[in-house]
VMD Tcl script that draws the C-alpha trace (Angstrom):
set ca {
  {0.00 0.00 0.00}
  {3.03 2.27 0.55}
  {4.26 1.59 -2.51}
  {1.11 2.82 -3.94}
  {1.07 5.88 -2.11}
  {4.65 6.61 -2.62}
  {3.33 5.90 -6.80}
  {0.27 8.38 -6.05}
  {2.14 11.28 -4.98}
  {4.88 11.00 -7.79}
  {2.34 10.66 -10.60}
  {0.68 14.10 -9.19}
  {3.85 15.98 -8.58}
  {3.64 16.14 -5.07}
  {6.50 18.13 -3.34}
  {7.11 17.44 0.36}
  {7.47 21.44 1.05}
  {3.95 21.70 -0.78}
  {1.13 22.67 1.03}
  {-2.07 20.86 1.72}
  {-5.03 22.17 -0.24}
  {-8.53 21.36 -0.25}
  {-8.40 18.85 -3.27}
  {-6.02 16.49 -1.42}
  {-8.20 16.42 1.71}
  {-10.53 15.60 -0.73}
  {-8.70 12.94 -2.53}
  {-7.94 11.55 1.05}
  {-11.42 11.59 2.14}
  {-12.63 9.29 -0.80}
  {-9.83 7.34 -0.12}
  {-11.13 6.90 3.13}
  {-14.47 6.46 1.81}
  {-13.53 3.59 -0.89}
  {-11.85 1.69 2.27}
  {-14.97 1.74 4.39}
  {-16.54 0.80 0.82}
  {-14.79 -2.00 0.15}
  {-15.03 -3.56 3.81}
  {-18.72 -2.63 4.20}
  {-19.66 -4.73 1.27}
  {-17.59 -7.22 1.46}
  {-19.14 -7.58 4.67}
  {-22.39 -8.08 3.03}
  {-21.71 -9.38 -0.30}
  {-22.33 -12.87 0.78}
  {-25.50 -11.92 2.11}
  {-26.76 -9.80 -1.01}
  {-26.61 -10.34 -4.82}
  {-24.37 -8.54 -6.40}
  {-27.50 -6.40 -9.10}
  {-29.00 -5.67 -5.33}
  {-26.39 -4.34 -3.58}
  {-25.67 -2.34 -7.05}
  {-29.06 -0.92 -6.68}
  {-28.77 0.19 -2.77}
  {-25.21 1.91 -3.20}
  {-27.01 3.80 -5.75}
  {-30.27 5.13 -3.91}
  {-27.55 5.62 -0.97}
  {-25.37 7.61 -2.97}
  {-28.53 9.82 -4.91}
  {-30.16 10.03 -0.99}
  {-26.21 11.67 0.12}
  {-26.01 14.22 -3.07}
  {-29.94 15.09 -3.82}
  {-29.98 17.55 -1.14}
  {-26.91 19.52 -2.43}
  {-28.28 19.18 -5.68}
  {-31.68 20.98 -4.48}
  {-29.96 23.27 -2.54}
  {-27.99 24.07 -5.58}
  {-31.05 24.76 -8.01}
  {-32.93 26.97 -4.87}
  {-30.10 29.08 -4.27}
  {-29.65 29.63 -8.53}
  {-26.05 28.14 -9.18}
  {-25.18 26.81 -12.67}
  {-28.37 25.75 -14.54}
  {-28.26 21.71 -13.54}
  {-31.15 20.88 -15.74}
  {-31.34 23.34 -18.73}
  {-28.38 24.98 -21.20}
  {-26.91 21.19 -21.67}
  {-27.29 20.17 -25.47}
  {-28.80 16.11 -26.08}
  {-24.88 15.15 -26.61}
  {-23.99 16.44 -23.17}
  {-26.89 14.72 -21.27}
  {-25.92 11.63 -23.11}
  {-22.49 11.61 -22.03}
  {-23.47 12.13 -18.21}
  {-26.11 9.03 -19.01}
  {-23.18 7.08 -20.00}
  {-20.67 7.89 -17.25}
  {-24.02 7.04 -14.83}
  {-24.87 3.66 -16.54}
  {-20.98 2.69 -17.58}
  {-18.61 4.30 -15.41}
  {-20.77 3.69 -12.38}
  {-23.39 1.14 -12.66}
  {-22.01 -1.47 -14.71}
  {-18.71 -1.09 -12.96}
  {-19.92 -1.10 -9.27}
  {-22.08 -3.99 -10.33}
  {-19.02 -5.78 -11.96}
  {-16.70 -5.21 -8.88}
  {-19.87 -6.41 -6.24}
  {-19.56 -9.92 -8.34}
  {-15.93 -10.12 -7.46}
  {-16.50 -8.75 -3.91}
  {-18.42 -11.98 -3.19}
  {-15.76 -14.20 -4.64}
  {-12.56 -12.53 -3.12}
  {-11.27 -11.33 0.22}
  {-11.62 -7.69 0.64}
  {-8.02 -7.13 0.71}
  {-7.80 -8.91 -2.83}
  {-10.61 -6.37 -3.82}
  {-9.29 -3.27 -2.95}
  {-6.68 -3.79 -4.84}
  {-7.77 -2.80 -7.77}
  {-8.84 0.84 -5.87}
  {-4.92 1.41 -6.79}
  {-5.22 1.39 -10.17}
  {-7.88 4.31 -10.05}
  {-5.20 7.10 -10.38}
  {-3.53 5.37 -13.35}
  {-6.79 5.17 -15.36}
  {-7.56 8.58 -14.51}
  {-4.28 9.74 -15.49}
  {-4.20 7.43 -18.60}
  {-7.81 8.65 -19.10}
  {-7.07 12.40 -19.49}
  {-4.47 11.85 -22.29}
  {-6.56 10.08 -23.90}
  {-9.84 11.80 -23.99}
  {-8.25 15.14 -23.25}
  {-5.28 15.22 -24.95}
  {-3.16 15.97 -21.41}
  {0.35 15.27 -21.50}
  {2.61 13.35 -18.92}
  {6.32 13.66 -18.14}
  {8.35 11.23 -16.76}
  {7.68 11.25 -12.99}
  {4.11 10.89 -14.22}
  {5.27 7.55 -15.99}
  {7.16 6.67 -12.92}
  {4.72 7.35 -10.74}
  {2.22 5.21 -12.70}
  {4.95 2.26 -12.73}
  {5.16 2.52 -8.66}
  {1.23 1.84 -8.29}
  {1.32 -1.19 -11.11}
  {4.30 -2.38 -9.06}
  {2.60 -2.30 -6.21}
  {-0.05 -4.68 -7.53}
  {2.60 -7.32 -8.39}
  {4.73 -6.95 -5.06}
  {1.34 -7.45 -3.00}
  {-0.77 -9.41 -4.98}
  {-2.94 -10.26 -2.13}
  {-2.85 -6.65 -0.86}
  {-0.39 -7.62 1.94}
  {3.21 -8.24 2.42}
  {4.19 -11.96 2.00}
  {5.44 -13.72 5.25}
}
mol new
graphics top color blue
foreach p $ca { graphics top sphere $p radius 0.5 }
foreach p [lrange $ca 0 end-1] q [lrange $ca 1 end] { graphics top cylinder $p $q radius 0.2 }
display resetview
């Protein structure tokens, strides 16, 4: 996990005389929340099927951010439901159905096959995506440290395949 983190902070350019800002407590807090994800339904996947469980994290998560999302519409921020052309509401209907649906419903069916520790393993491999992600789609580049940083977390994988050291 070290290794990972170590991997994290090179592939975002993290200087140890740089300050804290909001966006990393941020990071760290769904971090934290992925964790108490991962354990929480692992704890339950054995109890639930996997389309089910799919199904409750989502009213969960629309119950946590429909109240910001009201509050947001009272109070007259950005215009959430109007001024977005078809292309753009299709887009957002694919990152709901594909980059959260199918693949929270893909990773409950491992969850009930494979120890938690197993599981979260793959939660490493969310920076590199993201990173790998954003050249792709967005056409960002990424300099060597970013590389390195990338190689750290996929090392981590292979060092702790089981998501802990080896006796």
């Amino acid at each position: 996990m070290l290794l990972a983190v170590v991997g994290v902070l090179v592939l975002e350019g993290a200087h140890p005389d740089a300050p804290v800002g909001l966006g990393d407590l941020l990071v760290f807090g769904g971090l934290v929340s992925a964790a108490a994800y991962v354990l929480v339904a692992r704890g339950i996947a054995d109890r639930v099927d996997a389309l089910t469980m799919t199904a409750h994290q989502s009213a969960f998560g629309l119950a946590v951010i429909l109240p910001f999302g009201v509050a947001e519409v009272v109070r007259g921020g950005p215009r959430l439901l109007t001024g977005h052309s078809a292309g753009g509401w299709l887009i957002a209907l694919a990152i709901g159905v594909f980059g959260f649906g199918a693949s929270f419903l893909l990773y409950n069916f491992a969850l009930a096959t494979v120890r938690a520790g197993r599981a979260g393993i793959i939660l490493r491999l969310l920076p590199v995506f993201g990173v790998l992600s954003a050249v792709a789609v967005l056409g960002e580049r990424i300099g060597g440290w970013q590389w390195c940083g990338a190689a750290l977390i996929v090392a981590s994988i292979f060092v702790f395949p089981d998501g802990e050291p080896e006796d």
